[in-house]
C-alpha positions in Angstrom: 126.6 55.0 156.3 126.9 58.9 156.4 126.4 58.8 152.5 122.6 57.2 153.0 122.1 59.8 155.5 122.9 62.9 153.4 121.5 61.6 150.3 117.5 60.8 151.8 117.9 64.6 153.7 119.5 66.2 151.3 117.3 68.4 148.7 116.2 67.3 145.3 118.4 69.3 143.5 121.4 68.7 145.9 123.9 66.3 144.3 126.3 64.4 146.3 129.9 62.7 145.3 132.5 60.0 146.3 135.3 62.1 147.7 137.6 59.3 148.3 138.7 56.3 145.8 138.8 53.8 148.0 134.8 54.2 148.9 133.5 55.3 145.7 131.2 52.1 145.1 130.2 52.2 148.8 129.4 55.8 148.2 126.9 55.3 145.1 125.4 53.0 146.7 124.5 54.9 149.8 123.5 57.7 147.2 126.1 59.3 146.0 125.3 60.3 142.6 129.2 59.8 141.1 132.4 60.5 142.2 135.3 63.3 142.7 138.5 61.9 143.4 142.2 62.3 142.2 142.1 58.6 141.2 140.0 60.7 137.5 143.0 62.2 137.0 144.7 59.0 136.5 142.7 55.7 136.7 139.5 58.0 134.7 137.7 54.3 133.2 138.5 52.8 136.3 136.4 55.7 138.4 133.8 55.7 135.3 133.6 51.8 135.5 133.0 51.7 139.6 130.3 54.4 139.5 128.5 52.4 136.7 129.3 48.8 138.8 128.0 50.5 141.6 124.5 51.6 139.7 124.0 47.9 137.9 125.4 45.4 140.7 127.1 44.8 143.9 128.4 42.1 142.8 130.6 43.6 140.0 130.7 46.8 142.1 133.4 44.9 144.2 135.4 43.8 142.0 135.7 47.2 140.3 136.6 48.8 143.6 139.1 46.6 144.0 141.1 47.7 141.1 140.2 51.2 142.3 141.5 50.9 145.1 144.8 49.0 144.3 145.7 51.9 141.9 144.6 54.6 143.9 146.7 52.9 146.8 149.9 52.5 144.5 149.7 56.6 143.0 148.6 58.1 146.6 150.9 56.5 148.9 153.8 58.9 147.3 151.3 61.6 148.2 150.9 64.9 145.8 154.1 64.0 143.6 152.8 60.6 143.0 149.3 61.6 142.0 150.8 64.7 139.2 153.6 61.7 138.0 150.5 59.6 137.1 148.2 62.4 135.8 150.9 63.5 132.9 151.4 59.9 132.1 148.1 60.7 130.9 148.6 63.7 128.8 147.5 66.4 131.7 149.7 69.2 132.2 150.0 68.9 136.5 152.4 71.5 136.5 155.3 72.2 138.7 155.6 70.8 142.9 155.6 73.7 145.4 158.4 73.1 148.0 159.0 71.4 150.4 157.5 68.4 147.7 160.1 67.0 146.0 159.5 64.8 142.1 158.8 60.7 142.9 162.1 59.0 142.6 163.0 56.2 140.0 161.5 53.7 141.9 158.5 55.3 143.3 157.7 56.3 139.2 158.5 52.7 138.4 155.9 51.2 141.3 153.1 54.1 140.2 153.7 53.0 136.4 153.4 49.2 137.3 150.1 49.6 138.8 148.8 51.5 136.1 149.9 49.8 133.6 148.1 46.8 135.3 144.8 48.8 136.1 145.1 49.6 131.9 145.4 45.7 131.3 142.9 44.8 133.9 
């Protein structure tokens, strides 16, 4: 894994992150010392939850990244204007889409808040 790689060449005070939600346990793991991923700015415990799985246990690693994932999946796949929808469901300000993006329709809102909601319950 590249992650392994950087982490045992990189210096000691050189600190490395998940860039990606889907591989954030994967990532601390291989070294990674957290993560940095749109997913904070809308699934936040679910990112804090995987980094810590990740440190403890493999095991429960998976299971959080699974949830990660599904979220991350459900917000991303509508792209910029899913990811700010989500993000001021959560009190941040993600300001106004640049054209050409266009505001998530009705049912692309309704999908994103379904799978947060059930990341919230999980």
């Amino acid at each position: 894994m590249r992650t392994a790689t950087i982490a045992a060449n990189a210096a000691a005070n050189f600190t490395l992150h998940a860039g990606a939600s889907s591989a954030v346990a994967l990532s601390v793991r291989g070294g990674a010392h957290g993560a940095i991923t749109a997913s904070a700015n809308y699934a936040r415990h679910l990112v804090i939850e995987t980094v810590a799985a990740a440190r403890r246990s493999p095991g429960t690693a998976a299971a959080a990244q699974e949830r990660l994932a599904a979220v991350s999946a459900a917000v991303e796949s509508a792209g910029i204007p899913g990811v700010k929808h989500a993000a001021g469901r959560y009190g941040l300000l993600p300001g106004h889409l640049r054209r050409p993006l266009r505001p998530v329709g009705t049912s692309v809102k309704r999908r994103i808040d379904d799978a947060l909601d059930a990341a919230d319950t999980a």
